[in-house]
N, C-alpha and C positions, 0 to 999 in steps of 0.2 A: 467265401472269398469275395464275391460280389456285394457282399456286407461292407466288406472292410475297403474296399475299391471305390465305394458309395461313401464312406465316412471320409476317406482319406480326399476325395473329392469336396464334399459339402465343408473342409476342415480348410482346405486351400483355400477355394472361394471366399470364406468367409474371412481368409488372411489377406486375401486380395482386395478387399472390400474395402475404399477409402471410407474412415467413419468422419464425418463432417463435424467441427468444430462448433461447439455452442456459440449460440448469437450471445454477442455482447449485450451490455445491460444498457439502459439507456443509459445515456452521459451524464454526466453531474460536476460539478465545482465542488471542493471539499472548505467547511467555512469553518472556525473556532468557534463554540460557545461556551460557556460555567466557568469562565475560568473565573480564577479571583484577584487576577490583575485586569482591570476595565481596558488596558492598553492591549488585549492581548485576546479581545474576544473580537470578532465579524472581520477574523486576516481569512483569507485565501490562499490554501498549499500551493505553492507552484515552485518550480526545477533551478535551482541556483547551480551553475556548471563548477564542476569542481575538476573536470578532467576530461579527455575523449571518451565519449559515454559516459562519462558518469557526474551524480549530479545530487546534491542535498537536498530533500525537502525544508523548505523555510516559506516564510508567511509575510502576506503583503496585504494591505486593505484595499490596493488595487482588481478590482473583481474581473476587469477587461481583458488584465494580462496573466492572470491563472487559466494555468489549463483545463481542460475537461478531462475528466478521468470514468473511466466503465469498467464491468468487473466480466471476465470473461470466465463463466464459474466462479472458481474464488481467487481468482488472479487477477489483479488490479492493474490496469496501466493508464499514463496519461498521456492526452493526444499531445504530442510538442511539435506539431505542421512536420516533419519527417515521415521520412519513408519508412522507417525500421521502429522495431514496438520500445518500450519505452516500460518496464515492468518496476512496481513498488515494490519496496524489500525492507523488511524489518532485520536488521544485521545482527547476526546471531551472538547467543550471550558467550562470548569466548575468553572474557577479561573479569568474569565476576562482578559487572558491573549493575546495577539497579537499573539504569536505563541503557537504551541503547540507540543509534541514530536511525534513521529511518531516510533510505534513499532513492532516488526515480535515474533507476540505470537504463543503456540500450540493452535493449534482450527479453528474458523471458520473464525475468521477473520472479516471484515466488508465490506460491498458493496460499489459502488460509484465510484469506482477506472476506468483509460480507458486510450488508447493510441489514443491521437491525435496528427494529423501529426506528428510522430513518438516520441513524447515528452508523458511522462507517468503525470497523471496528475487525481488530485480525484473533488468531486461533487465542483459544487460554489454554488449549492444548498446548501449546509451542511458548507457552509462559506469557502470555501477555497479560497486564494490569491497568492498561490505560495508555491513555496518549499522555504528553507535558510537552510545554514549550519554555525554551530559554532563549535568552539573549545570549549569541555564543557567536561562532568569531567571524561569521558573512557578514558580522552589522545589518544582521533579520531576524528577528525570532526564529527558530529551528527547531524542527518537530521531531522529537525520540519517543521511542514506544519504556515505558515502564514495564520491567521484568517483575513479574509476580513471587518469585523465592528469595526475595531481598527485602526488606525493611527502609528504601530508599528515604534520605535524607534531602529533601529538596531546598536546592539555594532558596532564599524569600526574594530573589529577582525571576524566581521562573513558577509555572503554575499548573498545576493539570487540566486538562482542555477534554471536552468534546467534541469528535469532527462529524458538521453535520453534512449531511448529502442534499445539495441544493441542485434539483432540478432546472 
């Protein structure tokens, strides 16, 4: 009985136990490279508002006014000077579509996200093929993730990119 008084004890504790949050990664700017439109290589991800919280990733050669972005584990967020987190989200394949848009809402954002070899880049578990950028209707290039179960046909006004993580 004193076994199970002892377990049922050391069980709580341990549910009572705040587990502390991974330190965020260092901060970093997200930049374009490889693309094969020159116009469309060394832009800056940064938050075009499209709503209350919510907000399109699109690209600026502006480096000043792109946010800094960390990865807290594999959840991405970008600082936007607010008090509330600000999480990246690759928007789920729900339309069949080859790509998808890729947006910086308030909240928690979604996991997956990571820096390898210094290229920012999300799960291929969760179907990802790449980034691409198009000219689409903010009048900014805008940044979708490429769905890996499609054979997408990309306009010859958009390009597949690299986002590099610039410290």
């Amino acid at each position: 009985m004193k076994l199970l008084a002892s377990l049922a004890l050391l069980a709580a504790s341990t549910l009572a136990t705040p587990v502390a949050p991974r330190a965020p990664t260092k901060e970093f700017k997200l930049k374009t490279t490889d693309s094969t439109i020159s116009e469309f290589n060394n832009l800056y991800l940064y938050s075009y508002h499209t709503g209350a919280g919510l907000s399109d990733g699109v690209f600026s050669s502006n480096a000043t006014a792109a946010p800094k972005f960390s990865l807290n584990g594999t959840t991405a967020y970008a600082d936007l000077g607010t008090s509330f987190l600000w999480g990246v989200e690759v928007n789920g394949d729900t339309n069949y579509a080859a790509w998808e848009p890729v947006t910086i809402n308030a909240g928690q954002g979604e996991a997956e996200f990571a820096i390898q070899d210094g290229n920012f880049v999300y799960s291929e578990e969760q179907g990802f093929a790449g980034w691409l950028v198009c000219p689409w209707y903010h009048n900014a290039p805008q940044l979708f993730a490429l769905i890996k179960y499609y054979d997408p046909v990309i306009p010859s006004s958009c390009s597949k990119v690299t986002l590099k993580a610039v410290y």
